[in-house]
C-alpha positions in Angstrom: 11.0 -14.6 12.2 10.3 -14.1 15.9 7.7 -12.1 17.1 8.8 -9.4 20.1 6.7 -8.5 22.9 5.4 -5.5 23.0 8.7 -4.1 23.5 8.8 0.0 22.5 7.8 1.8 25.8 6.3 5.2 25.5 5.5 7.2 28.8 3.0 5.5 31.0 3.9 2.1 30.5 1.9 1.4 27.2 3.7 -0.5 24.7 4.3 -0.5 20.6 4.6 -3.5 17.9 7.4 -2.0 15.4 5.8 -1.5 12.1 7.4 -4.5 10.9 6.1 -6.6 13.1 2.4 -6.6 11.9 0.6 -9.1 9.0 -2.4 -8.5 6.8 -5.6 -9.7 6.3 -8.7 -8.5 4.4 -11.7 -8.9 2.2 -10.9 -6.5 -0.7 -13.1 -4.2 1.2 -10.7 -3.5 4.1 -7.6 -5.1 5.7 -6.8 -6.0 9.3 -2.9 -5.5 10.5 -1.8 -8.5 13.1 0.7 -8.3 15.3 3.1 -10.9 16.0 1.8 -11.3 18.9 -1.6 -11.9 17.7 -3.2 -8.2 18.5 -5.3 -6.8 15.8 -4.4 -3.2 16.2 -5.4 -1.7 12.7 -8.8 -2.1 11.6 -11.0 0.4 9.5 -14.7 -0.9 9.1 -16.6 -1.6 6.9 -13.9 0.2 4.0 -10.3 1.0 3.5 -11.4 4.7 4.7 -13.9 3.9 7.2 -13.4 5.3 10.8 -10.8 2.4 12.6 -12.5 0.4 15.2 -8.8 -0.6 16.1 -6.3 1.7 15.8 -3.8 0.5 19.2 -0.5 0.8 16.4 -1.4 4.7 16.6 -2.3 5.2 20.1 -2.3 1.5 22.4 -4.7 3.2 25.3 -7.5 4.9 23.1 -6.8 3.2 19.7 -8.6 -0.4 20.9 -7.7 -3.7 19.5 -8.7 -7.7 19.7 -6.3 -9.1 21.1 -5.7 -13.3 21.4 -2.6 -15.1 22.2 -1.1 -17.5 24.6 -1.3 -16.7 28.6 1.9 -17.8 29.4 5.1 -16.8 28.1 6.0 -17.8 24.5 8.0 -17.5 21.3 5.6 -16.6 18.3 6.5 -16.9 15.0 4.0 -15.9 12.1 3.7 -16.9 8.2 1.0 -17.0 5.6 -0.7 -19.9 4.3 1.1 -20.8 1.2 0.1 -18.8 -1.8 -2.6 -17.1 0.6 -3.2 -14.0 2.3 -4.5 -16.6 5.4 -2.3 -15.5 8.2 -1.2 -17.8 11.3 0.7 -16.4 14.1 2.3 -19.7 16.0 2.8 -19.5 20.2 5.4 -21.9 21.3 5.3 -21.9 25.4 7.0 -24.8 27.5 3.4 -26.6 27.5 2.8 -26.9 23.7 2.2 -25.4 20.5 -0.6 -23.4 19.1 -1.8 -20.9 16.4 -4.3 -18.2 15.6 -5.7 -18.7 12.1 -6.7 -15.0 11.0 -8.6 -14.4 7.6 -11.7 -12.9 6.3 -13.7 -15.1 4.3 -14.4 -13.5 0.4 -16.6 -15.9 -1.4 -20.1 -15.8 0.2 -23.5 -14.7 -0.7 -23.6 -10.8 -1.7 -25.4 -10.6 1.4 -22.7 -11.9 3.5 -20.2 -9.2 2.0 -21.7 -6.8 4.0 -21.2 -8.6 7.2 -17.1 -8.1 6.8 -16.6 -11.3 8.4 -13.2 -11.6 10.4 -12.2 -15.1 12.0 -10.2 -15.9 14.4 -9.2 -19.6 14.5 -7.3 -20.6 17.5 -6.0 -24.4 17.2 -4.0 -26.4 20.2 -1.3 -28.4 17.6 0.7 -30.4 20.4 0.4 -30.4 24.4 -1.8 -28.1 26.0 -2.1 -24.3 26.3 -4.4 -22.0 27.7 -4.9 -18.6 26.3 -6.5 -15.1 26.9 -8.5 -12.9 24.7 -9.6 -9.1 24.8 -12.2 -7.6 22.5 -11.9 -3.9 23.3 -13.2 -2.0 20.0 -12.9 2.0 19.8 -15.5 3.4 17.4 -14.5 6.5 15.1 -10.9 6.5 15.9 -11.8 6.2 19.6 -14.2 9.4 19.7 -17.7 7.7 20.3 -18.4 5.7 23.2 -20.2 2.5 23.3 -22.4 -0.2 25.0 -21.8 -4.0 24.7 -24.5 -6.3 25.6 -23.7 -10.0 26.3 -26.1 -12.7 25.8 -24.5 -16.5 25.7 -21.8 -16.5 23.5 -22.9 -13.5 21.6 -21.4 -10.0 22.7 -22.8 -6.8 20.6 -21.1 -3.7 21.0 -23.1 -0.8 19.8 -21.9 3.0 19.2 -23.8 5.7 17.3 -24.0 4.9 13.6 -22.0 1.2 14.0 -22.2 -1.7 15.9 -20.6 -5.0 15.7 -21.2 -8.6 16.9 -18.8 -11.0 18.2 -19.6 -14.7 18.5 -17.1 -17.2 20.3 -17.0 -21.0 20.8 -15.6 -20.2 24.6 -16.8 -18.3 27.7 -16.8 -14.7 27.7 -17.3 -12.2 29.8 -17.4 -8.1 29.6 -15.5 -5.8 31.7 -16.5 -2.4 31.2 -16.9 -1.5 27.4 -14.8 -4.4 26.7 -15.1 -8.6 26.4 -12.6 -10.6 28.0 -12.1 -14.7 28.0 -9.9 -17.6 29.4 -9.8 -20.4 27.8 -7.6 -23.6 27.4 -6.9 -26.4 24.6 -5.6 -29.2 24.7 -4.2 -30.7 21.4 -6.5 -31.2 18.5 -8.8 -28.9 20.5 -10.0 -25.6 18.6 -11.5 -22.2 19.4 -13.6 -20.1 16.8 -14.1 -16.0 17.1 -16.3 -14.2 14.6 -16.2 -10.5 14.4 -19.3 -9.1 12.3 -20.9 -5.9 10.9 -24.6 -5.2 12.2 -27.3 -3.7 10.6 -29.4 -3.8 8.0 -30.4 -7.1 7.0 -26.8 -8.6 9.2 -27.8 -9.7 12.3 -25.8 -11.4 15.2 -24.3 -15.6 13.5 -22.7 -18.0 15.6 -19.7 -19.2 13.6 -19.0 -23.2 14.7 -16.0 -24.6 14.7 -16.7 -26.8 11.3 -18.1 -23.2 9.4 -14.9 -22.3 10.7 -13.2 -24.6 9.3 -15.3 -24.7 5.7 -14.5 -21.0 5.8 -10.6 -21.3 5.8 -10.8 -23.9 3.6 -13.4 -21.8 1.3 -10.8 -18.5 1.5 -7.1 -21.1 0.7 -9.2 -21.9 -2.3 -10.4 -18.1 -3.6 -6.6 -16.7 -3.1 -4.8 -20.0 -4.6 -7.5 -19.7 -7.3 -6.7 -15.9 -8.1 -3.0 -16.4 -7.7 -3.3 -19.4 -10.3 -3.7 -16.7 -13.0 0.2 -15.7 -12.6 2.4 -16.0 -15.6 5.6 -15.5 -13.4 8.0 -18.6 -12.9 11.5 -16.6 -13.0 13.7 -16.7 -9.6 12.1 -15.0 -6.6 8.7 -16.0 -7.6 7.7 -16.1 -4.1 8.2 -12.5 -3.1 6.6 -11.7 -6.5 3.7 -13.7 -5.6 3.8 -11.9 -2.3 3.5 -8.6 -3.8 0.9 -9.8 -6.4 -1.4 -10.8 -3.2 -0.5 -8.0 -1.0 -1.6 -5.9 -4.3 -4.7 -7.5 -4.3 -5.6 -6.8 -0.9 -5.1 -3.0 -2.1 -7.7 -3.4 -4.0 -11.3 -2.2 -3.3 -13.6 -4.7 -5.0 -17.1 -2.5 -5.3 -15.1 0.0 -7.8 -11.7 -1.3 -8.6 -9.7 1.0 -7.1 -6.7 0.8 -5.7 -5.1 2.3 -2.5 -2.0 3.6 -1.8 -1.6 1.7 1.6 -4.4 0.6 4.3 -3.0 2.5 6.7 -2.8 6.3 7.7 -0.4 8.2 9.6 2.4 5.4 10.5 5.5 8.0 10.8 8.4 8.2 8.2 10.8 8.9 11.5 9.2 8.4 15.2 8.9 11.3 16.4 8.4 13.5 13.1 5.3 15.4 11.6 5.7 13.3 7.9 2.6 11.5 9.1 -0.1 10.6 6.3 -3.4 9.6 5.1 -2.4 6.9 2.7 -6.0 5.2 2.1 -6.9 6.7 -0.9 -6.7 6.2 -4.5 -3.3 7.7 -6.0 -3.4 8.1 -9.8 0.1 7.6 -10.3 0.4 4.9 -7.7 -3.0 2.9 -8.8 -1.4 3.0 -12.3 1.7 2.0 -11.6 -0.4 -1.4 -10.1 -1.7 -1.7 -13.2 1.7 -2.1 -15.1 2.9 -4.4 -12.4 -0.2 -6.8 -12.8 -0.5 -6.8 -16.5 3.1 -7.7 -16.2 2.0 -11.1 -13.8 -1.1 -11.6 -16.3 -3.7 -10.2 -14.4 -6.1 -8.4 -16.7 -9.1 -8.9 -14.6 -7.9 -6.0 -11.8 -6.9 -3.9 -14.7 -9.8 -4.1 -16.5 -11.9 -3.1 -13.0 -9.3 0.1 -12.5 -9.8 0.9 -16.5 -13.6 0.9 -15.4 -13.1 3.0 -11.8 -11.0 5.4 -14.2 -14.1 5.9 -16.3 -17.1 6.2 -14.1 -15.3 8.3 -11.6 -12.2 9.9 -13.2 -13.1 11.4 -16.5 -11.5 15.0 -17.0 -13.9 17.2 -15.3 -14.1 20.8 -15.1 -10.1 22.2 -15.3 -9.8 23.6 -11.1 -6.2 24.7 -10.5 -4.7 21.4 -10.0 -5.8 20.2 -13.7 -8.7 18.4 -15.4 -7.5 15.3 -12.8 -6.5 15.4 -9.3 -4.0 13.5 -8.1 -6.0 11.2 -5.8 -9.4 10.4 -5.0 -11.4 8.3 -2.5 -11.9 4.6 -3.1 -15.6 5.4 -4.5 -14.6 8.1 -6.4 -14.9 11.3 -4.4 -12.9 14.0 -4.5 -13.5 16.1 -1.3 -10.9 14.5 1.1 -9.9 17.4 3.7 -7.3 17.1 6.0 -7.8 16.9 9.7 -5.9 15.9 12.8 -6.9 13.7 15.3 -5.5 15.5 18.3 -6.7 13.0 20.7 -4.4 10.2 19.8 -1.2 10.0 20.7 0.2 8.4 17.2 2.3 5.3 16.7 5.1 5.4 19.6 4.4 8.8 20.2 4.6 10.4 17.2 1.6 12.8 16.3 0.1 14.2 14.4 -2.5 11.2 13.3 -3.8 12.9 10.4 -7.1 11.6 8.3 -7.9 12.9 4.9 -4.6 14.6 2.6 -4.4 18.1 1.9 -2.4 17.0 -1.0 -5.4 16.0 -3.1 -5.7 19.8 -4.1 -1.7 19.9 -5.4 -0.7 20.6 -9.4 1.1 17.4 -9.9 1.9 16.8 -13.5 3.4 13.6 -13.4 0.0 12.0 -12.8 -0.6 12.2 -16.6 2.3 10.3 -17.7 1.4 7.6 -15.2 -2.0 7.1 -16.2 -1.8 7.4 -20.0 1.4 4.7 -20.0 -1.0 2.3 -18.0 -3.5 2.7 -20.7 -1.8 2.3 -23.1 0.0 -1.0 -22.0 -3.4 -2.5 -21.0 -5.1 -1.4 -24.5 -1.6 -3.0 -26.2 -1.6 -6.1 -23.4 -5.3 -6.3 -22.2 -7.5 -5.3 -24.5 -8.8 -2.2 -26.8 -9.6 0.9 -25.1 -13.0 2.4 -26.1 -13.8 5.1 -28.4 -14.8 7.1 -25.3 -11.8 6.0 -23.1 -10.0 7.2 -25.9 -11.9 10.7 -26.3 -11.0 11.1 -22.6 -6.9 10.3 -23.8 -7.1 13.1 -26.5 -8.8 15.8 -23.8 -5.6 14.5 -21.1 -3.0 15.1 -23.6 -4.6 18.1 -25.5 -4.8 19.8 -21.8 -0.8 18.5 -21.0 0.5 20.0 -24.3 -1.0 23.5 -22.8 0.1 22.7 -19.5 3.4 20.8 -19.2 5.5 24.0 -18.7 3.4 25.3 -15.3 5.4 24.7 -11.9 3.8 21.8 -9.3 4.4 20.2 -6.5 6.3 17.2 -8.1 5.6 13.6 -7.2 7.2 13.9 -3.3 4.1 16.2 -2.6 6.7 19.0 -1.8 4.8 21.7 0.5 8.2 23.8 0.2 6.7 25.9 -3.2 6.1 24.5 -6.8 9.5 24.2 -9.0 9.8 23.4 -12.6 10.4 19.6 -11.4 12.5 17.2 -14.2 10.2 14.4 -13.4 7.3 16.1 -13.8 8.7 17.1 -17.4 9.3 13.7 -18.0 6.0 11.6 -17.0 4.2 14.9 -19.4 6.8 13.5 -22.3 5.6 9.9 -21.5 1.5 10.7 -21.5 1.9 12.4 -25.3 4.6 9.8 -26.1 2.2 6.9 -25.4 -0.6 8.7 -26.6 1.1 8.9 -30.3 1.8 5.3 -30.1 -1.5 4.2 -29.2 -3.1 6.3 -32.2 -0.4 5.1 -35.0 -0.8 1.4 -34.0 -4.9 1.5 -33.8 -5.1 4.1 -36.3 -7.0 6.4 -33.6 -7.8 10.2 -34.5 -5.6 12.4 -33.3 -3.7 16.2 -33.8 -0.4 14.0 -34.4 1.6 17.3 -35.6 0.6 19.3 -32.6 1.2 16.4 -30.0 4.7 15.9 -31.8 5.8 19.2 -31.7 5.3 19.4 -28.3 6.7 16.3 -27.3 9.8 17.0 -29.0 9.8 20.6 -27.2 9.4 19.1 -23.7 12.6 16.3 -24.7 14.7 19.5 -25.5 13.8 21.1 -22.5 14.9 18.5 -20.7 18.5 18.1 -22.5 19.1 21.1 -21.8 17.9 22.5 -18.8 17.5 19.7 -16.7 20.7 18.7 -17.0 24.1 20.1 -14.8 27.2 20.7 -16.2 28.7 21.3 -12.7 27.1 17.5 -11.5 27.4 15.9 -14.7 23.9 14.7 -13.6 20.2 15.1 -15.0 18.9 17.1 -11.8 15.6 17.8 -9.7 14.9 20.7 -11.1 15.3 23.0 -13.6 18.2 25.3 -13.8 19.2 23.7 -9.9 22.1 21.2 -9.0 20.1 19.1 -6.6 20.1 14.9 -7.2 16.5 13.5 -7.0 16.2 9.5 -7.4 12.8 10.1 -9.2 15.8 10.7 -12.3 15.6 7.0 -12.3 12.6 6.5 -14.5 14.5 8.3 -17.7 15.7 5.5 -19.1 12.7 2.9 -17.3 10.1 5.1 -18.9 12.4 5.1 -22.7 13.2 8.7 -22.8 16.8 7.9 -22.9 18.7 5.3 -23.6 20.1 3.3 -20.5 23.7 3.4 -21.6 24.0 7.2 -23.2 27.2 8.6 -21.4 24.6 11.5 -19.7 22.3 9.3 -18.2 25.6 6.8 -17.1 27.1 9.8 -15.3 23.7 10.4 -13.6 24.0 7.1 -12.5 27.3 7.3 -10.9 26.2 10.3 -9.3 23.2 9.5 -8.0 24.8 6.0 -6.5 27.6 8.0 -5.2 25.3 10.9 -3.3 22.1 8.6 -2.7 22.6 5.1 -2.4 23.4 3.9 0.8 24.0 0.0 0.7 21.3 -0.2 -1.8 19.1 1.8 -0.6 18.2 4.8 -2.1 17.7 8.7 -0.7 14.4 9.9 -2.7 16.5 13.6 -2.3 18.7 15.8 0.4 16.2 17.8 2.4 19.2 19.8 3.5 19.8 21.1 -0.2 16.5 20.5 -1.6 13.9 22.2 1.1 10.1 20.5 0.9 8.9 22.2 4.1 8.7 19.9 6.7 11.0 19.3 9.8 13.3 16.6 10.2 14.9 13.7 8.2 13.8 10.7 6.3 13.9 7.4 5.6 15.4 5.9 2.3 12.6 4.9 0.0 11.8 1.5 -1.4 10.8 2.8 -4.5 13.3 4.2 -5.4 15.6 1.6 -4.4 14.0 -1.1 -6.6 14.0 1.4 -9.4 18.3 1.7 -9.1 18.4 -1.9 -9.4 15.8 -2.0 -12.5 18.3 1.4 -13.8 21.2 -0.7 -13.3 19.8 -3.9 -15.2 19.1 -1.5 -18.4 22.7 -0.1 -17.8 23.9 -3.7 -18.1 25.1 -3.8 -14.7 23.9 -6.9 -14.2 25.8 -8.2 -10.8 25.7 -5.1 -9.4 21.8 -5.1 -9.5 21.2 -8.6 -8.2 23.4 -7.8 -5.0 21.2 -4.8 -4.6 17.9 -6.4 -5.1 19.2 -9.4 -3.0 20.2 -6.9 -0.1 16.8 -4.9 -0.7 15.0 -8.4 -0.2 16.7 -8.7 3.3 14.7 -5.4 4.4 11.3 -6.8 4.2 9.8 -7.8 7.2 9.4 -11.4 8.0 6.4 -12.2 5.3 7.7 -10.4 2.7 5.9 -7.0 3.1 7.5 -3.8 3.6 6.8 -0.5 4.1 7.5 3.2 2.3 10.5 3.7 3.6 13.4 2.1 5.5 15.2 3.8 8.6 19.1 4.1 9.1 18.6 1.1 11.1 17.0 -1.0 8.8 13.2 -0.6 10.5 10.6 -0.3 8.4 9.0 3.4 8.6 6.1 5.3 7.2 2.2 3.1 6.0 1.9 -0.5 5.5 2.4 -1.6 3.5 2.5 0.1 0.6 1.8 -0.7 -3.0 4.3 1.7 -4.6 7.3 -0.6 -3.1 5.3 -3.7 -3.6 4.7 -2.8 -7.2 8.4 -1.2 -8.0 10.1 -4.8 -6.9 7.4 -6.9 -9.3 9.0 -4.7 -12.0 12.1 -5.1 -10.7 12.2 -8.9 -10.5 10.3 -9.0 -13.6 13.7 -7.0 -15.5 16.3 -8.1 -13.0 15.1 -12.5 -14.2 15.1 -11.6 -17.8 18.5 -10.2 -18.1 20.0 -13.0 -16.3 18.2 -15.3 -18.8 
């Protein structure tokens, strides 16, 4: 529960939080990632995708930060407000004990949405401390320079294109293109920090302490509110709940999408080029939300993705990769290039820090499968689909019964060449599958025979050519012998049953070649080539979706231990990661809705079956 210093040295004595060691905060707009040690060193403004005005966690001398902590030595320890996403990082020094209350208030005026309001509430709770802050903000991932201009408590710090506007309750004072302040409290005593977009009709607002205090208040009461709507009281309800709210923070309020993480380029392995733009809207991923939030009772975000989906994500004109891609920007683009920032370092060193994904341009045909079996569970939990949400259905499967067959890039993003991937084959089985259902039970219009026929084609194809004799295991790809843990959604997704003898033997393979003490390999790079250097991480997907495999196998024991060791992995609030190292660190963006999602489902399944 303890918060390190800053303890990873990289060369020239500037120091690294490990990814674990981070909280977040946000306005459904953007998030904020706090240290343990009370450094906000991630923070894109005023969106998920917005240039970072803080971006220390990928490179602590050009990335800039706020930092605000105790000027003595102390122990931290950090936690959320219960059944918030209001964090409070604790300082215990030989003096006394304090906190820094970090949220971003959601409720106001339209007009105060556009200010992006982050507080920073530091309390004196026993004795007497003094502290130290440093408000050193970096525009456009540290390529623009800036003024700051002090008057009374109010600092502005202006670049080209942004500014922001800082108001405190204490002394401060700039040095250089940076605000600095010493303070001390004595118990009972409080400090207030307000961190606000300019421009436009947001100018420069003190925040006092009681605002301060109405405003914490204010934001306990929206997420406590919004959590109220859960229908989950099975056994670990509060790492559900944790997931539900770290969901919700995913979530980009002016169009209902969802990201895959708030973060970009956080390495898979320190050191290694798998560095990634994850702030972007991944069909399969955003889907997969879906299914996990139905499942708690929320409709509401549902309903707002079903509604991104159809202003921004109706099947367009067919390019290579498909009538959809496989991820768009939170408002709906679809131009996302890839570049490298060259002049940051990356987190601990490892570069490249990438913005924008290349992959937005790959065939992946899994996407369909995804996004049709959300549909179809919110029509069948939430409410009907339209007759033009359902026109856009008929065009999705009508274009995958042409289509299934074609090579892609498979849902790891390979760049090693497209294969004939199993899962791929699979998700195109679901998207028809589903697609039949939802026309028999509403009586919908549909070519029934053709969709059949091929449906049935593809669940041949994967009988038979999918699956090794020589591994006694469904495989990655056709006509190959290689294990991939994406096999795991074969029995999750109903295309087989969870105890036929072929998908048991998969099983025992896949545990017995992938699974290391729960955790589960996505695939060997050694024997399964996806062009990149160096190893990886297990993945937490994949490792909730064993335990969920397991619980359908009626392996009941054997999936609790797992999910109860998998639960050991998160960090100290709950959150984790993509991936977890040999080590047990958690690697790659954060954190990330895929794992956040998969252990919802797998609590959900894992409760149920123990009755």
């Amino acid at each position: 529960m303890g918060g390190p210093a800053r303890d990873h040295d990289v060369p020239g004595g500037r120091r690294y939080l490990p990814i674990a060691e981070h909280g977040l905060i946000g306005d459904l707009r953007s998030v904020a990632l706090v240290g343990t040690d009370g450094t906000i060193d991630w923070y894109c403004c005023p969106a998920f995708d917005a240039p970072s005005v803080f971006a220390s966690i990928l490179d602590a001398e050009r990335g800039g930060c706020f930092e605000l902590a105790a000027a003595v030595p102390a122990r931290t320890k950090q936690f959320y407000f219960p059944d918030t996403n209001v964090l409070i990082t604790r300082f215990f020094t030989e003096d006394g004990v304090g906190e820094v209350q970090d949220f971003m208030p959601l409720d106001g005026e339209p007009a105060e949405a556009e200010r992006h309001r982050l507080i920073r509430r530091v309390v004196c709770v026993r004795g007497s401390i003094p502290f130290r802050t440093r408000v050193a903000p970096r525009f456009d991932y540290g390529t623009r320079p800036h003024t700051v201009r002090l008057t009374g408590d109010t600092a502005v710090f202006e670049s080209e294109g942004m500014a922001l506007g800082l108001t405190a309750t204490v002394p401060l004072e700039t040095d250089g293109p940076d605000v600095r302040g010493d303070f001390k409290l004595s118990e009972g005593e409080s400090a207030v920090f307000a961190l606000d977009k300019l421009g436009g009709d947001v100018a420069p607002r003190r925040c006092a302490r009681t605002e301060a205090e109405e405003q914490f208040a204010a934001t306990v009461v929206y997420w406590r509110r919004w959590l109220a709507a859960s229908r989950y009281k099975g056994r670990w309800r509060e790492m559900v709940h944790r997931s539900a709210l770290t969901l919700k923070l995913l979530t980009y309020a002016p169009t209902g999408a969802i990201v895959a993480a708030p973060t970009t380029s956080l390495p898979e392995r320190l050191g290694g080029e798998r560095n990634w733009d994850y702030r972007y809207v991944w069909v399969r991923d955003a889907a997969f939300c879906v299914y996990a939030l139905l499942r708690l009772g929320f409709t509401g975000e549902a309903e707002k993705f079903m509604d991104f989906l159809t202003r921004h994500i109706s099947p367009g004109d067919c390019k290579a990769s498909g009538p959809l891609q496989i991820m768009y920007g939170i408002d709906g683009r679809t131009e996302l290039p890839e570049t490298t920032l060259g002049h940051l370092e990356g987190h601990e060193g490892s570069a490249p820090v990438r913005v924008g994904n290349a992959a937005a341009d790959q065939l992946q045909l899994d996407i369909y499968g995804a996004l049709i079996d959300s549909i179809y569970l919110y029509d069948k939990w939430a409410k009907p689909i339209s007759s033009g949400q359902w026109d856009d259905v008929c065009a999705l499967v009508d274009w995958v019964c042409e289509n299934w067959d074609q090579p892609d890039e498979g849902i790891w993003e390979t760049r090693g060449g497209r294969k004939r991937f199993l899962y791929s084959r699979l998700m195109c089985w679901v998207a028809i599958e589903r697609a039949i259902r939802m026309a028999i039970r509403r009586g919908l219009p549909a070519d029934l025979l053709h969709w059949r026929e091929c449906r049935d084609t593809i669940y041949r194809r994967i009988m038979s050519r999918g699956w090794s004799e020589a591994r006694r295991a469904f495989v990655q790809h056709e006509d190959g012998d290689v294990l991939d843990a994406a096999v795991l959604m074969m029995p999750l997704t109903k295309f087989i049953a969870p105890t036929d003898p072929k998908w048991l033997s998969t099983l025992d393979a896949l545990t017995e070649e992938l699974v290391s003490d729960s955790l589960v390999y996505r695939y060997d790079p050694q024997s399964s080539p996806d062009g990149l250097r160096g190893d990886e991480g297990t993945f937490s997907i994949c490792s909730f979706w064993y335990v969920e495999a397991m619980v359908h196998a009626g392996r009941i024991e054997e999936a609790r231990l797992a999910f109860e060791k998998m639960l050991t992995y998160a960090n100290h609030l709950g959150l984790y990661a993509e991936e977890i190292s040999h080590t047990g660190e958690q690697q790659g963006n954060f954190p990330q809705a895929f794992t956040h999602l998969a252990l919802i489902s797998a609590a959900f399944n894992l409760d149920r079956a123990l009755g």
